[in-house]
C-alpha positions in Angstrom: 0.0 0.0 0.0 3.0 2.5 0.7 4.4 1.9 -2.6 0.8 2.4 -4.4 0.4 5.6 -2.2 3.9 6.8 -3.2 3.7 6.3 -6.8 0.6 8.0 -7.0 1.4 11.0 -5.7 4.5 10.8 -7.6 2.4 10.9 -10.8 -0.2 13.5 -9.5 3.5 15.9 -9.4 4.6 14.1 -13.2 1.5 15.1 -14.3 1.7 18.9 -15.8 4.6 18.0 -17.8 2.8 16.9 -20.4 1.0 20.0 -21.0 4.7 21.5 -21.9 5.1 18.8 -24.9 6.4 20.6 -28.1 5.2 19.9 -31.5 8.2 18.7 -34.0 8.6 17.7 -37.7 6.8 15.2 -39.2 9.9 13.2 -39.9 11.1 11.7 -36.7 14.7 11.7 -36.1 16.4 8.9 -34.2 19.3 10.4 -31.5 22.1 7.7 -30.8 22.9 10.4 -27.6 19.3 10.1 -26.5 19.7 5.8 -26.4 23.3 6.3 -24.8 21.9 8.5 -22.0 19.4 6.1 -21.0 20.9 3.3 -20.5 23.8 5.1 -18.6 21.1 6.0 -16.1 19.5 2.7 -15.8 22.6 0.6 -15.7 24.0 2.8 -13.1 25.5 1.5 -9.9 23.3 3.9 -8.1 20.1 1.4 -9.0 21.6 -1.5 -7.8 20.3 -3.8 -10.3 17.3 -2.9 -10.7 15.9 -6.2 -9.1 11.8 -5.9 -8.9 11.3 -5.7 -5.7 14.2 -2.9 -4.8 14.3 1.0 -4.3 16.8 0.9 -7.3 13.5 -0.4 -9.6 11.7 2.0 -8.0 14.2 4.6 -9.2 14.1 3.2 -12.9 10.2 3.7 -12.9 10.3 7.2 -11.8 12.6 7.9 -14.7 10.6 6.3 -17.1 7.6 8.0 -15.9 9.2 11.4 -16.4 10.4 10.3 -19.9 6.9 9.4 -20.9 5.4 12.7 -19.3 7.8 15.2 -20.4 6.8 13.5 -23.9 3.1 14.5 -23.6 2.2 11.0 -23.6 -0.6 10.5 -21.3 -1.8 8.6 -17.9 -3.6 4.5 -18.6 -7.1 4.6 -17.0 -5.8 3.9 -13.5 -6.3 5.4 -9.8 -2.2 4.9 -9.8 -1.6 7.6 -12.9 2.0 6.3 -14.7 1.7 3.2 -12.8 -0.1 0.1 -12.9 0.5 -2.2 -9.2 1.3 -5.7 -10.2 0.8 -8.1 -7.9 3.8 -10.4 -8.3 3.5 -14.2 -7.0 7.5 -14.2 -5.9 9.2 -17.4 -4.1 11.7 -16.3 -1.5 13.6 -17.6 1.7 14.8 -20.9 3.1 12.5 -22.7 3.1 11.3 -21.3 -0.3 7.7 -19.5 0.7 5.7 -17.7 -2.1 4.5 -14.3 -1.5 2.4 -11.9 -3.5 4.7 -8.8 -3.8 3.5 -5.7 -5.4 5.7 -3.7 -7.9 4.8 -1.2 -10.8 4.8 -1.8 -14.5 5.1 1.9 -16.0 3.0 2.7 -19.0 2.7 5.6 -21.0 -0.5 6.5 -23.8 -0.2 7.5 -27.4 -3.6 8.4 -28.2 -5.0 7.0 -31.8 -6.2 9.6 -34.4 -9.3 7.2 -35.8 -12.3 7.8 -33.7 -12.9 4.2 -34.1 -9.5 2.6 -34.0 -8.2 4.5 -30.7 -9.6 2.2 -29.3 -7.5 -1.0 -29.9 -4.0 -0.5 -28.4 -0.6 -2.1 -30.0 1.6 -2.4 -27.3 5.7 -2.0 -27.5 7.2 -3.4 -24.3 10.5 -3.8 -23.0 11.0 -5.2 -19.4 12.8 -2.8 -17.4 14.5 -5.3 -14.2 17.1 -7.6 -13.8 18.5 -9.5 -11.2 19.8 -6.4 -8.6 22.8 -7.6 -6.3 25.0 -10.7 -5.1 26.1 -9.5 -1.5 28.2 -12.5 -1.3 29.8 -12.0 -4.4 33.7 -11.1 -4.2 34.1 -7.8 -6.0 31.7 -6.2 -8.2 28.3 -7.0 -6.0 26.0 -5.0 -8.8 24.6 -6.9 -11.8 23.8 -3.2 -13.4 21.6 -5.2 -16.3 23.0 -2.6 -19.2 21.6 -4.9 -22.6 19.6 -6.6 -20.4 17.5 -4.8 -20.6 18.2 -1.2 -20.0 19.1 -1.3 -24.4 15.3 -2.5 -24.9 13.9 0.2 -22.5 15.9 3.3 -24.1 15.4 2.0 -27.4 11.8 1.7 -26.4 11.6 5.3 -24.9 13.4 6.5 -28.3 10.8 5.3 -30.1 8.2 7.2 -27.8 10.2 10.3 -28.5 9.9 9.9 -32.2 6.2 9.0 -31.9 5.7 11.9 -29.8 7.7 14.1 -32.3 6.3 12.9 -35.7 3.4 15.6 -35.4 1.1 12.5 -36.9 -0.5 10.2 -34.6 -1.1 6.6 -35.9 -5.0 6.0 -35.9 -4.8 3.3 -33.3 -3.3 4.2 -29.8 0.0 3.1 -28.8 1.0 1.8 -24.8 4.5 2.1 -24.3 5.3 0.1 -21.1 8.5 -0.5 -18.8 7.7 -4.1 -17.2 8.2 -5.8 -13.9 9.3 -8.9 -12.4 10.6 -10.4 -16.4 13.4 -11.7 -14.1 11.4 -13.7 -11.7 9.4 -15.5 -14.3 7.4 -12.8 -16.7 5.1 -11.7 -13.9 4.7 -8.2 -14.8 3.6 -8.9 -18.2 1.7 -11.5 -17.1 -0.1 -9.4 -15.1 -0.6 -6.7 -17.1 -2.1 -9.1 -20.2 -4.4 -10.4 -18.0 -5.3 -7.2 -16.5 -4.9 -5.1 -18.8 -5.2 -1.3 -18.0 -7.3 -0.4 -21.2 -9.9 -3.2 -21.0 -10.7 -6.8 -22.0 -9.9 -7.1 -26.1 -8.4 -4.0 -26.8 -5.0 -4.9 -26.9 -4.1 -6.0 -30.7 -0.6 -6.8 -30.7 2.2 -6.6 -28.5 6.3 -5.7 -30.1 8.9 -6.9 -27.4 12.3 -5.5 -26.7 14.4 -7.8 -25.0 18.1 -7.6 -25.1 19.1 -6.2 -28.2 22.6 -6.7 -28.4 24.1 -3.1 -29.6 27.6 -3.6 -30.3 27.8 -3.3 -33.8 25.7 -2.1 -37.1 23.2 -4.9 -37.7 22.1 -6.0 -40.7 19.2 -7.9 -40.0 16.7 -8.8 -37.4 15.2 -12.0 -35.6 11.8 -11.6 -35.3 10.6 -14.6 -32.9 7.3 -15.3 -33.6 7.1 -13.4 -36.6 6.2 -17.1 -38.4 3.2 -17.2 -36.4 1.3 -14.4 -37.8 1.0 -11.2 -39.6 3.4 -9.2 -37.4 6.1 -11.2 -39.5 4.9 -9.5 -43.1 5.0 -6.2 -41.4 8.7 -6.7 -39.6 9.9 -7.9 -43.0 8.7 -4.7 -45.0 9.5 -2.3 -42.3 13.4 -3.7 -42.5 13.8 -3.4 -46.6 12.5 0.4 -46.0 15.9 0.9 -44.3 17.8 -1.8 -45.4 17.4 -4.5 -43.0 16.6 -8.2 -43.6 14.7 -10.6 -41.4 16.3 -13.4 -40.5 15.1 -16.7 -39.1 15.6 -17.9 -35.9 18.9 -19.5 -35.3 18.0 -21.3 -32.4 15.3 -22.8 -32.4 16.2 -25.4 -29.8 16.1 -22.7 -27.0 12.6 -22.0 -27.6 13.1 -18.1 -27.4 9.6 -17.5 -28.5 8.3 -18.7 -25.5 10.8 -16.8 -23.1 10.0 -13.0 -22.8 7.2 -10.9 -22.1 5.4 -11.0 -25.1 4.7 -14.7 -24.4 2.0 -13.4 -21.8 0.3 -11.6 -24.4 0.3 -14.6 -27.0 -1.4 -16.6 -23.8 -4.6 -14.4 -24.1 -4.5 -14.9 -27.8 -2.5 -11.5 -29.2 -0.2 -11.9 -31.8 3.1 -10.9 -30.5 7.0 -10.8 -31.9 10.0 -10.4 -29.6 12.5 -8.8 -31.8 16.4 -8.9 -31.5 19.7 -7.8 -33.4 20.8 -10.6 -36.1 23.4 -12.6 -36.6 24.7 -10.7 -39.7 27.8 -8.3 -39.9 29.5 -10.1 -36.8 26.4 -10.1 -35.2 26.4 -14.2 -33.6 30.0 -13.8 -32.4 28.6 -10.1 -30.5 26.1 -12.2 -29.2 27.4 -15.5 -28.2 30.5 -13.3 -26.6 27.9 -11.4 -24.9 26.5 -14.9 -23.5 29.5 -16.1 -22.5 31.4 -13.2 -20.6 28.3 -10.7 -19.9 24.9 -12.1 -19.8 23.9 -11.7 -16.0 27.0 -10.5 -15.0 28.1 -7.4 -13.1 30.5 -6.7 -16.5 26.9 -6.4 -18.1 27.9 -2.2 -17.9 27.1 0.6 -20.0 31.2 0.8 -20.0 30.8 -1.8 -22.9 31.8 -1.2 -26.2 28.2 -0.3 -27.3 27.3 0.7 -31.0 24.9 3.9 -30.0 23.8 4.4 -33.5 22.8 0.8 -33.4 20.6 1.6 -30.6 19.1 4.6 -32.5 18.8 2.1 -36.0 17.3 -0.3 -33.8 14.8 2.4 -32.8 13.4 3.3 -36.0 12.8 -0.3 -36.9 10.6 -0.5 -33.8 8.7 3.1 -35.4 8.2 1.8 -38.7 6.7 -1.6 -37.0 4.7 -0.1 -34.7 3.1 2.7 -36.9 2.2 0.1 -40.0 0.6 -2.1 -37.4 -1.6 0.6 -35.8 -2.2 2.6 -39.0 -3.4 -0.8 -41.2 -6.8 -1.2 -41.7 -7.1 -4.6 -40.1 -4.8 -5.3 -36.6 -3.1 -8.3 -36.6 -4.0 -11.9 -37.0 -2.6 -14.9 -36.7 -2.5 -17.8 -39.6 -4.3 -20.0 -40.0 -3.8 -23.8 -38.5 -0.8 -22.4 -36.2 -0.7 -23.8 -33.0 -0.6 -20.6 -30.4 -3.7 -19.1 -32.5 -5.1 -22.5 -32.5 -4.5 -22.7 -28.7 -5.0 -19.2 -27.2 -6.9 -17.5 -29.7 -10.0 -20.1 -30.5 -12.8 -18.1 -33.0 -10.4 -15.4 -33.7 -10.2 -14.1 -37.1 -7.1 -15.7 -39.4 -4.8 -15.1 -42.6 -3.8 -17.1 -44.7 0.0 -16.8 -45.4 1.7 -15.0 -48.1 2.4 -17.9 -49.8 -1.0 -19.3 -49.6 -2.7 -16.2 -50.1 -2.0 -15.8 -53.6 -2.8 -19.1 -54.8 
């Protein structure tokens, strides 16, 4: 109750900002400086990790609250303004006891244009803890979470920004959101997808940001899950616009597509893609190095060589995506006879796929 009573006065004061919003050009521009400067804050030693349930998370969803007000974007329909109160099922202690813990998912509104279509939401999500501290860890203590994931929450606040700036709002509304509890098992999507702040059936796609790996100039893009429906069509033409192929998934053994936060949302039947960095232009040795020396590991620091214009590339992808998917006249569906529409998403409407469709 503290924290709920906190956080809402905290967006009460966050509030007014968003009536100082300035109109820009039409033509969004992407700012490698504005990525940089985001994960710097988040992946500071100062957070501590940014574990779910610590004052450093806390910390991380005040700043995004401030990003998304001194945007103009505005409040979800909630007594709790910026933030929506998860309550997160956590096991803890010896003996292991499981708890409901209560933490914020931070979510900002992009109103539609359509009178019609504002009301269905497409959702671009990046989960914004990790795993906080190790006090019994010799040396560095703080696993600061840099890629994972404070690269999917700046490159999901630069795509706000651009949003914000284009001067042209897409005719379906947008819900940018900062999630909880990923780290402990996808709790704060899970929560959010099955309570979600907007109401039952509005929600028409969600795009997920986990761990793009921004140390060099990518080429292409894995789009997991972008087999599954239409959201893989869109990824595809939104990367040849700037000269980015789609790749598929190179491993499918670990199951990636079940492993993030847009796996809640596929589990009440919305099609969903989890996009990451490719393989391509030295790509899968960034990536499997990463995995080796850096993945949850205090050297996972904003101190590594990161590709900043990657981060602002990356960015614009996420735009293009986003803005064809809630500007098209019909949201997304899945195809037909695939297994997650088949399983989650029963009397649904389906495509056929591409290949299929012109036959």
């Amino acid at each position: 109750m503290r924290i709920s009573m906190l956080l809402a006065g905290l967006s009460l004061a966050l509030a007014p900002m968003a009536a100082h919003a300035q109109a820009a050009p039409d033509q969004p521009a992407f700012s490698a400086s504005e990525v940089r400067k985001h994960v710097e804050f988040l992946a500071d030693d100062a957070l501590e990790g940014r574990y779910t349930l610590s004052k450093g998370y806390l910390t991380a969803a005040v700043y995004v609250a401030e990003r998304f007000a001194a945007l103009g974007l505005v409040q979800a329909q909630t007594d709790t303004g910026w933030f929506q109160i998860a309550k997160l099922p956590i096991t803890m202690g010896n003996p292991p006891r499981q708890r409901i813990y209560k933490a914020p998912n931070v979510i900002g509104v992009l109103p539609g244009s359509d009178p019609v279509l504002r009301n269905e939401y497409v959702v671009l999500s990046a989960h914004l803890d990790h795993v906080g501290t190790d006090p019994l860890r010799a040396g560095d203590k703080i696993y600061n979470g840099a890629m994972d994931n404070a690269s999917g929450v700046a490159t999901m606040l630069e795509t706000a920004r651009a949003f914000a700036g284009s001067g042209q709002r897409p005719k379906r509304s947008i819900l940018f959101v900062a999630l909880a509890g990923e780290e402990s098992g996808l709790l704060g999507s899970n929560y959010l997808a099955r309570n979600p702040v907007v109401g039952k059936g509005r929600i028409v796609a969600d795009i997920n940001l986990d761990m793009p790996i921004l140390l060099y100039d990518f080429q292409d893009v894995i789009a997991f899950g972008g087999e599954h429906s239409t959201l893989g069509e869109v990824t595809a033409r939104a990367g040849a616009s700037m000269g980015v192929s789609v790749s598929p998934d190179p491993m499918p053994e670990e199951d990636f597509f079940e492993r993030s936060d847009h796996y809640s949302f596929v589990k009440v039947g919305v099609p969903s893609i989890f996009l990451m960095t490719g393989f391509k232009n030295g790509g899968e040795k960034a990536f499997r190095t990463f995995l080796a020396k850096n993945y949850h590991q205090p050297s996972d620091q904003a101190d590594l060589p990161f590709n900043w214009e990657a981060g602002a590339k990356f960015a614009r992808l996420n735009y293009l995506i986003a803005r064809e998917v809630a500007n098209a006249p019909e949201p997304p569906r899945w195809y037909e006879g695939n297994r997650y529409g088949n399983r989650f998403a029963k009397g649904a409407p389906r495509a056929r796929r591409p290949a299929e469709a012109g036959k």
